[in-house]
C-alpha positions as CSV (number, residue, x, y, z in Angstrom):
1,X,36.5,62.0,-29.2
2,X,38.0,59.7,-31.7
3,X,38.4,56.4,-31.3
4,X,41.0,54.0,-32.1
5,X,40.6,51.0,-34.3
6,X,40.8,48.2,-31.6
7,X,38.1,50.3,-29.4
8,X,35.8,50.7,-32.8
9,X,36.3,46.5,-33.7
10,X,35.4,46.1,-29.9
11,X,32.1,48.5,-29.7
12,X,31.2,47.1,-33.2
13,X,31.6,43.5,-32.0
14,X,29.2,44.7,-28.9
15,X,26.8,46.1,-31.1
16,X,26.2,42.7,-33.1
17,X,26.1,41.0,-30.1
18,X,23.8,42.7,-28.1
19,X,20.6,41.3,-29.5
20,X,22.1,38.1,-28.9
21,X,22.6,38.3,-25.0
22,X,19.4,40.5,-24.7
23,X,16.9,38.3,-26.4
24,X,13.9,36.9,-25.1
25,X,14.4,32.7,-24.7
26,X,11.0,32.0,-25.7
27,X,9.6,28.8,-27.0
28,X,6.1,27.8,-28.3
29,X,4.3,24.7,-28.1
30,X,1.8,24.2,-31.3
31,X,-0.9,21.6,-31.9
32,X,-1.4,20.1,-28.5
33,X,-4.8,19.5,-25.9
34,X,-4.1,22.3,-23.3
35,X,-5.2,21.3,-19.8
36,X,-4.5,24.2,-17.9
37,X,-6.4,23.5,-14.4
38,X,-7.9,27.2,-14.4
39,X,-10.8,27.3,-17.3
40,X,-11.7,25.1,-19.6
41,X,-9.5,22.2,-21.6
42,X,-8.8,23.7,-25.2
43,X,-8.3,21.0,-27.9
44,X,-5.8,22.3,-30.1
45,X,-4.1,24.9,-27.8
46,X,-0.7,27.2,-27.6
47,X,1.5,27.5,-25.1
48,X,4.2,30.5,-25.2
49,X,7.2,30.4,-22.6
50,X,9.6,32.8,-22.1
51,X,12.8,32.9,-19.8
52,X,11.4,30.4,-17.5
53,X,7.6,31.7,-16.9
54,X,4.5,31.2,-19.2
55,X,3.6,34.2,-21.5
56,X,0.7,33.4,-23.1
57,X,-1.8,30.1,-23.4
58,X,-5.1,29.8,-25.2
59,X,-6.5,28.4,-28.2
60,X,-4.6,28.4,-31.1
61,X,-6.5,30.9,-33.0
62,X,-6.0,33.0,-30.4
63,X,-1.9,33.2,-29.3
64,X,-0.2,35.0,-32.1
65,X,3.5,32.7,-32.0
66,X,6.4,35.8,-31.7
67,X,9.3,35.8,-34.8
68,X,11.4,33.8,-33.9
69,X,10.4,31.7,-31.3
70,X,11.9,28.2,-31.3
71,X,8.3,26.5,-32.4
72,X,7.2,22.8,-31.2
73,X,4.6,20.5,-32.4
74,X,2.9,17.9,-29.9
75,X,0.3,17.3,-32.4
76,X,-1.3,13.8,-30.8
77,X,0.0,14.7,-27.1
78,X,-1.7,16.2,-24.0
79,X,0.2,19.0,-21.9
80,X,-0.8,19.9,-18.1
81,X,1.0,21.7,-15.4
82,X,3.4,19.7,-14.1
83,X,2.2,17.8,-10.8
84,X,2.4,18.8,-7.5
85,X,2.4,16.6,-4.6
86,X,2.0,18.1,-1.5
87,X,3.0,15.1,1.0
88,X,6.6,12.9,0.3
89,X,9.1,11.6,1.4
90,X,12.2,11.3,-1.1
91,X,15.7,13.1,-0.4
92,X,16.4,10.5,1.9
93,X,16.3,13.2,4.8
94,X,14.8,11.9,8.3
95,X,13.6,14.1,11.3
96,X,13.6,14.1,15.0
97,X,15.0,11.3,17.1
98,X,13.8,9.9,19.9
99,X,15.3,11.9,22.4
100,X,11.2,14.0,22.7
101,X,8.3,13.6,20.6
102,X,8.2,16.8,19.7
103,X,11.1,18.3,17.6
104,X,9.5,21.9,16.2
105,X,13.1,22.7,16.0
106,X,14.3,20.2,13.6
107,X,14.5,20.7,9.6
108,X,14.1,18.2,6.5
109,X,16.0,21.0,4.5
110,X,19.5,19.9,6.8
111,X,19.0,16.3,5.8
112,X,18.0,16.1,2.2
113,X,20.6,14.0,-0.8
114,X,20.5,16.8,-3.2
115,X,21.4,13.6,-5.8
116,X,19.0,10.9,-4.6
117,X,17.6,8.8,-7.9
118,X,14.3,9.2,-5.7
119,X,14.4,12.5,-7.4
120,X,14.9,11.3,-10.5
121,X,12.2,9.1,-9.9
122,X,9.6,12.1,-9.0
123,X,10.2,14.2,-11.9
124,X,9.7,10.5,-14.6
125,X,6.1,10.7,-12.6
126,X,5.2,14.4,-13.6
127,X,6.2,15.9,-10.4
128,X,7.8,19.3,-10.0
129,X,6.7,20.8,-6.9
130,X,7.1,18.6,-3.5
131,X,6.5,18.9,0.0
132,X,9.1,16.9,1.7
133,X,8.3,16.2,5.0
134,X,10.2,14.4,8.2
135,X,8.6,11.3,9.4
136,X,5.6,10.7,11.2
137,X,6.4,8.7,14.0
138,X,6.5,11.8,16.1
139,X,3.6,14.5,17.5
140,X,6.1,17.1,15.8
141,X,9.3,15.9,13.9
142,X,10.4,18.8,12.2
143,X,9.8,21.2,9.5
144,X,8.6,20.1,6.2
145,X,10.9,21.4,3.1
146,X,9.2,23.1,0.1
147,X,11.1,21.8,-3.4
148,X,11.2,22.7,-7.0
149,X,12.5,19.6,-8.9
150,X,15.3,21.3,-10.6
151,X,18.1,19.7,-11.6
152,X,20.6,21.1,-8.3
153,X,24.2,20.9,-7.0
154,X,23.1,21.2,-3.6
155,X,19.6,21.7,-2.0
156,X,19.5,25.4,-1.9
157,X,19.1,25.2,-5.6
158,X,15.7,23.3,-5.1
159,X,14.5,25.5,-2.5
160,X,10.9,27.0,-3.7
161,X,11.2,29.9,-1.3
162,X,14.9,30.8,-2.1
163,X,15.7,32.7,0.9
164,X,17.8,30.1,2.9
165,X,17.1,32.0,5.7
166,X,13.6,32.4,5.6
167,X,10.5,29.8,6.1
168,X,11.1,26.7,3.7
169,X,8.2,24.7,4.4
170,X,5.7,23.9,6.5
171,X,5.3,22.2,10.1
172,X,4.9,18.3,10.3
173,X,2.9,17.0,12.9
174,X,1.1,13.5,13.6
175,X,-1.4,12.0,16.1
176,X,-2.9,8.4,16.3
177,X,-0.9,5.5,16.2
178,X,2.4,6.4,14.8
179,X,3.7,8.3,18.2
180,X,1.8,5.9,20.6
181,X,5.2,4.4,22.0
182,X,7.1,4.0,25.5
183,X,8.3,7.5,27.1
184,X,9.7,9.9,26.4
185,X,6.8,9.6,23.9
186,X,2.7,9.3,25.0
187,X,0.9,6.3,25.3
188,X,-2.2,7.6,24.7
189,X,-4.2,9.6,22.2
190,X,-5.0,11.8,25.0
191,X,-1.4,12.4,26.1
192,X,-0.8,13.0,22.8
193,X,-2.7,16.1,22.6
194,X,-2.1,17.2,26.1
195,X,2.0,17.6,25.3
196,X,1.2,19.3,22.2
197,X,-1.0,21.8,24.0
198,X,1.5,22.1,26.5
199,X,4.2,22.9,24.4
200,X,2.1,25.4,22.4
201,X,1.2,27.2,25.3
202,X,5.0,27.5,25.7
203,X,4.9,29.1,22.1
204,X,2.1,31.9,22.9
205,X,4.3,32.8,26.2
206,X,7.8,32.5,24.5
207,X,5.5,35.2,21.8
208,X,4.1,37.3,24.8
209,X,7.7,38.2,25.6
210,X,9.2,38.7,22.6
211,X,6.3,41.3,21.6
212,X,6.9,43.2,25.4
213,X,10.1,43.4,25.1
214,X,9.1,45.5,21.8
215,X,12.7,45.4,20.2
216,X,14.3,46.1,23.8
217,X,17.5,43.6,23.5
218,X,17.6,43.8,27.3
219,X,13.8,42.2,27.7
220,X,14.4,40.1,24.6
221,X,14.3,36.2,26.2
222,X,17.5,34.2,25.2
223,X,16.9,32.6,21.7
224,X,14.6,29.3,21.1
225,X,14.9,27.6,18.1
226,X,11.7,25.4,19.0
227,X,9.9,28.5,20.0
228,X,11.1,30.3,17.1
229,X,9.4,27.8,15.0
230,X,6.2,27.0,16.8
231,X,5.8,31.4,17.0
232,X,6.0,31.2,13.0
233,X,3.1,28.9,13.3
234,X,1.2,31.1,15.5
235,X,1.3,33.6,13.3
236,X,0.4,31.7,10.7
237,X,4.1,32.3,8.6
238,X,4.1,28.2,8.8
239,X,1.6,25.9,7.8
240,X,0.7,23.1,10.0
241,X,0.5,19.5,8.3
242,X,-1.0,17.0,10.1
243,X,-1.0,13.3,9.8
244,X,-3.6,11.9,11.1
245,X,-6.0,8.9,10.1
246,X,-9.1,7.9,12.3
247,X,-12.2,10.3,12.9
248,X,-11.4,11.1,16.4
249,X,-7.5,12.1,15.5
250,X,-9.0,14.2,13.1
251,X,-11.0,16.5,15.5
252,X,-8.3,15.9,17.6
253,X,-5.9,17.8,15.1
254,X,-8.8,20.0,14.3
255,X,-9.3,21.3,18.1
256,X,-5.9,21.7,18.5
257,X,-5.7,24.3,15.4
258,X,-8.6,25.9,16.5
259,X,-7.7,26.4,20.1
260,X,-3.9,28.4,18.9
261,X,-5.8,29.6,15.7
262,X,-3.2,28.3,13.7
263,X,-3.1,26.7,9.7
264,X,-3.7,23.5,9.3
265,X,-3.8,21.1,6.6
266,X,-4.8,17.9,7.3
267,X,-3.0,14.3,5.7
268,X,-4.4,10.9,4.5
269,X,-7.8,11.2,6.6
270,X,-8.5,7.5,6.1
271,X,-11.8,8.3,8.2
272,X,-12.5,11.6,6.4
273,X,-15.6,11.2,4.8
274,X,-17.3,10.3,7.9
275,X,-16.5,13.9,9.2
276,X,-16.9,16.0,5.7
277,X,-19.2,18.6,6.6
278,X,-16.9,19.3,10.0
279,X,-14.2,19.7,7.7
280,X,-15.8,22.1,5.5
281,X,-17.6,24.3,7.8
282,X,-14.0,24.6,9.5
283,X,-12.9,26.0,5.8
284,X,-9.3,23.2,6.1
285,X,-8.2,21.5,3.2
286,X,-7.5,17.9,2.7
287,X,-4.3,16.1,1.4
288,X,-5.3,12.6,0.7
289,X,-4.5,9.4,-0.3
290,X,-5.3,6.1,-2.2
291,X,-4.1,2.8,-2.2
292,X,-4.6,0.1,-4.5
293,X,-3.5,-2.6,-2.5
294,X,-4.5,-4.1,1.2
295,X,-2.2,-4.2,3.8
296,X,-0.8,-1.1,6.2
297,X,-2.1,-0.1,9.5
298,X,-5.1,-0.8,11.1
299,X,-6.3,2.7,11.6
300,X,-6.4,3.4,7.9
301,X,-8.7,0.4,7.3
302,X,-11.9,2.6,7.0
303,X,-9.8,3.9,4.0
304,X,-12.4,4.7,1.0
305,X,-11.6,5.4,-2.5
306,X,-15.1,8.2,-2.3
307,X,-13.4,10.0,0.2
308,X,-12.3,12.7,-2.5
309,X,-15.9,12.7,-4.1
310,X,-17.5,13.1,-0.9
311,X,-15.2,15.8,0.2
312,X,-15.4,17.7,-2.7
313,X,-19.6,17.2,-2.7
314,X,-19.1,19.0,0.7
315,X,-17.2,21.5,-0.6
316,X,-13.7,20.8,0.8
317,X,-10.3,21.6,-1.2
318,X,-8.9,18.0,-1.8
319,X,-5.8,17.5,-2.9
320,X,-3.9,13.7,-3.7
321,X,0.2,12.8,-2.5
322,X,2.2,10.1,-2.7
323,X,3.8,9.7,0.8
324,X,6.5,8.1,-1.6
325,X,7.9,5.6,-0.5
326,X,4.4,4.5,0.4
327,X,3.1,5.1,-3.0
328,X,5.4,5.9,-6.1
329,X,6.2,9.5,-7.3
330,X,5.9,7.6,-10.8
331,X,2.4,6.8,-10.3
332,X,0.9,9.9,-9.2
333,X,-0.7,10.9,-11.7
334,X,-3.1,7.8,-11.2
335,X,-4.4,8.8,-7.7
336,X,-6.4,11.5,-10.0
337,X,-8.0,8.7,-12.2
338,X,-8.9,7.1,-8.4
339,X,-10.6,9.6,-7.7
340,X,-13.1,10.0,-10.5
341,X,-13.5,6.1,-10.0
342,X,-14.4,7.5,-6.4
343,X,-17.1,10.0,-7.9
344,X,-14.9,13.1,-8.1
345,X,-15.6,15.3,-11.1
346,X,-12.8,15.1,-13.3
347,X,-12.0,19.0,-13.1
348,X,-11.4,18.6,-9.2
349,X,-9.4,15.3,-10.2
350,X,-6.4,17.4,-12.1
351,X,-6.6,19.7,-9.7
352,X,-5.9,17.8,-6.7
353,X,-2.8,16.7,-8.3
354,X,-2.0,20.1,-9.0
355,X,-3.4,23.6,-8.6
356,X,-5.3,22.4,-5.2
357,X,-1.8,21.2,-3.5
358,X,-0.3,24.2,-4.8
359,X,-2.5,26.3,-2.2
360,X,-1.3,23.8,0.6
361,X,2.3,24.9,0.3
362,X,1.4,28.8,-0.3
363,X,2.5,28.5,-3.7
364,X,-0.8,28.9,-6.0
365,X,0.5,32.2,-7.4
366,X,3.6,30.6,-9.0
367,X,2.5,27.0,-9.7
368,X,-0.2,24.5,-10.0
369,X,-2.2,25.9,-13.4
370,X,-0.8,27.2,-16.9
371,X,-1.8,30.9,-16.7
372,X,0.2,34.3,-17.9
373,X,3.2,34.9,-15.0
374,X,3.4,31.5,-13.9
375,X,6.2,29.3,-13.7
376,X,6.7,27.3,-16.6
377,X,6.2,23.2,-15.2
378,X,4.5,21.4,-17.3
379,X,4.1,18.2,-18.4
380,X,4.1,16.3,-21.8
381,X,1.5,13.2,-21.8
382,X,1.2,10.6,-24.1
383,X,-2.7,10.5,-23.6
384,X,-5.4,11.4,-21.6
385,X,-4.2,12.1,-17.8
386,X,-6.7,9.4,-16.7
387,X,-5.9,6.9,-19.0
388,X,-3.9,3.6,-17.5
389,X,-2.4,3.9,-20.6
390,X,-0.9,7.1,-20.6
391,X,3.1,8.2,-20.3
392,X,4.7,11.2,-18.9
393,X,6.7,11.9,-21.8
394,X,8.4,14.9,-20.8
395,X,8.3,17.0,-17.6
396,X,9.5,20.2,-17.2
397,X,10.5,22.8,-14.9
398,X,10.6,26.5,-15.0
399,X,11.2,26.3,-18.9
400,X,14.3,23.5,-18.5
401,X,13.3,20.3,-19.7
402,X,14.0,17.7,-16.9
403,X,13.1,14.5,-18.2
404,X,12.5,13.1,-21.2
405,X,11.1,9.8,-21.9
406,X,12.9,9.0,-25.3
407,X,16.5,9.5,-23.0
408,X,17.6,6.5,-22.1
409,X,19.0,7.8,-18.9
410,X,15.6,8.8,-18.0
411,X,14.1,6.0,-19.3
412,X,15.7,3.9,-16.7
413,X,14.4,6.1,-14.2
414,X,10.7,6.2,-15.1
415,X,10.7,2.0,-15.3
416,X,13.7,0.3,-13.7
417,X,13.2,-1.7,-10.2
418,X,15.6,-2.8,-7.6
419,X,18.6,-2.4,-10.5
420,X,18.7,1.4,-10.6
421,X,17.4,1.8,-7.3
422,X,20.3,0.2,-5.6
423,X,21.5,2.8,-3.8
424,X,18.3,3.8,-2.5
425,X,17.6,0.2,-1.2
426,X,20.8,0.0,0.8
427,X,19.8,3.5,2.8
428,X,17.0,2.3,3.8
429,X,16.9,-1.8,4.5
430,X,20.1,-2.6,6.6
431,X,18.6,-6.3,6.4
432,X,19.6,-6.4,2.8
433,X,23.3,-6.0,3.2
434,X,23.1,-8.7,5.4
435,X,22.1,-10.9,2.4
């Protein structure tokens, strides 16, 4: 067939392009301390990245650097998987309302500000996988969200689990002092556990029926979101993720995951190194936290800044969150360098900021260490991670750079107060536009 001379000038302008639109976007970074969570530190390291994922990391005598590969020197700088904090609270979303104590139904996901600076905020402190989770003032307010720190137009875009119609997060529930109010809600500890129970037992029934009616629409029961929910948990699609503080809440919270046989992580355990073997012989892990400063409530005053050391001695996976606002997402990367003050090792440190939370949210297989078929979040320090001294320089996500220290825009982000916060403030203290 012969062709004419506009179809030749168009297949021979396709031809030259073709390499172009087909190649590999691949990047190296050269001359840097590799911390990548699984293995040992290597001082002068390699890390190869490729359309978003990591292709290769290892000493540098040992990554052969592809032709060309956009190549970049961090001769002097440290580079670790970007931070994972498996308990906040940015977004600006909320939760249930005080209508019931227990809100299974309710999700974080419906309430997030795609464009809240507290974002911004996160990903100047290293952060690029979050749990974002409703508050704990109820037994059960809501489902927890799952988040990749990309930069987003709405919130699907952050979603880890990108099916908007499958399980986003985990289950947030609380016991202790936080729900302890006038009714609808329980006034005791004990009440506390009996409505849960109750409501769970709801959930195995609501299950029962769904599994007899065996796809039969007529024996189908009407649809219940709760139930829904709470049967996700049961069969263990859902984590549980428990707040809870003192030593009895704790085997509270443990009972009640035993009794349904559901998963359960358990949060801040301010009392949890008086119960460390009970933890570890029930194989849960831990999402902890530390606080530099006194004040809060009164059932976190046994709060120890061992607890990780003793947890890990037991053999316990620890991990570290923020519970931003309660502490910064900017500072996160400190509650590692507590916890080697504490007695942890340093290994288990890194890794409760990172690869240890990553199991928490089912995501260990895509985030949390730098390893061959990972996504590509990282982090670009200044210094040593444990070091008072040291900056997140650069934080990125999935091979996109998503802040930068030497930007001025981010800049602002990673140290401005009240001034760039504003917005933020108003939200959340209606006192202060009274002023």
């Amino acid at each position: 067939m012969q062709l004419s001379h506009f179809q030749s000038k168009f297949l021979c302008l396709v031809f030259l392009a073709f390499p172009f639109f087909c190649s590999a976007q691949t990047t190296v970074f050269t001359d840097v301390h590799l911390i990548p969570i699984v293995g040992e530190e290597i001082e002068n390291g390699t890390l190869i990245i490729e359309n978003g994922k990591i292709k290769a990391v290892g000493a540098a005598s040992e990554v052969s650097i592809p032709k060309g590969a956009e190549v970049v020197s961090l001769s002097g700088k440290v580079l670790m998987p970007g931070l994972v904090d498996s308990h906040s609270h940015i977004g600006n979303g909320d939760g249930g309302d005080r209508s019931s104590p227990l809100h299974p139904d309710v999700r974080i996901f419906d309430a997030i500000d795609v464009h809240s600076d507290t974002f911004k905020k996160a990903r100047a402190g290293g952060v690029t996988t979050v749990n974002v989770m409703p508050g704990s003032g109820h037994l059960m307010s809501g489902q927890t969200v799952y988040l990749k720190l990309r930069p987003a137009t709405t919130i699907d875009d952050m979603l880890l689990n990108q099916d908007p119609d499958g399980i986003l997060g985990g289950m947030k529930m609380a016991n202790g002092t936080n729900s302890l109010r006038e009714p609808p809600f329980p006034g005791t500890r004990a009440k506390s556990a009996a409505m849960v129970r109750s409501l769970f037992v709801k959930a195995q029934e609501y299950q029962a029926k769904m599994e007899d009616a065996d796809g039969d629409e007529s024996k189908i029961p009407a649809r219940d979101l709760e139930m829904e929910a709470l049967v996700e948990v049961l069969e263990g699609k859902r984590m549980v993720h428990n707040h809870t503080h003192r030593h009895d809440d704790i085997m509270t919270a443990m009972r009640l995951a035993d009794e349904f046989g559901y998963r359960l992580v358990l949060h801040h355990i301010s009392e949890g190194w008086k119960l460390a073997d009970e933890i570890a012989r029930a194989g849960i892990p831990c999402s902890i936290i530390v606080l530099d400063s006194p004040g809060g409530k009164m059932e976190a005053v046994d709060l120890r800044f061992d607890t990780g050391a003793i947890l890990e001695k037991a053999g316990v996976d620890v991990g570290y969150h923020t519970d931003d606002w309660i502490n910064d997402s900017r500072l996160f990367l400190r509650s590692a360098a507590f916890g080697v003050r504490g007695g942890m090792s340093r290994a288990k440190a890194l890794e409760a900021v990172t690869l240890a939370n990553a199991r928490m949210l089912d995501a260990a297989e895509r985030v949390g260490s730098l390893e061959p078929g990972k996504d590509a979040d990282f982090i670009v320090l200044s210094g040593d991670p444990l070091s008072v001294y040291t900056l997140v320089e650069q934080t990125w996500v999935e091979g996109q750079k998503v802040f930068d220290r030497a930007n001025p825009e981010d800049l602002k982000y990673a140290t401005g107060g009240l001034d760039v916060f504003r917005g933020e403030y108003y939200n959340h203290h209606e006192d202060f536009n009274q002023k």
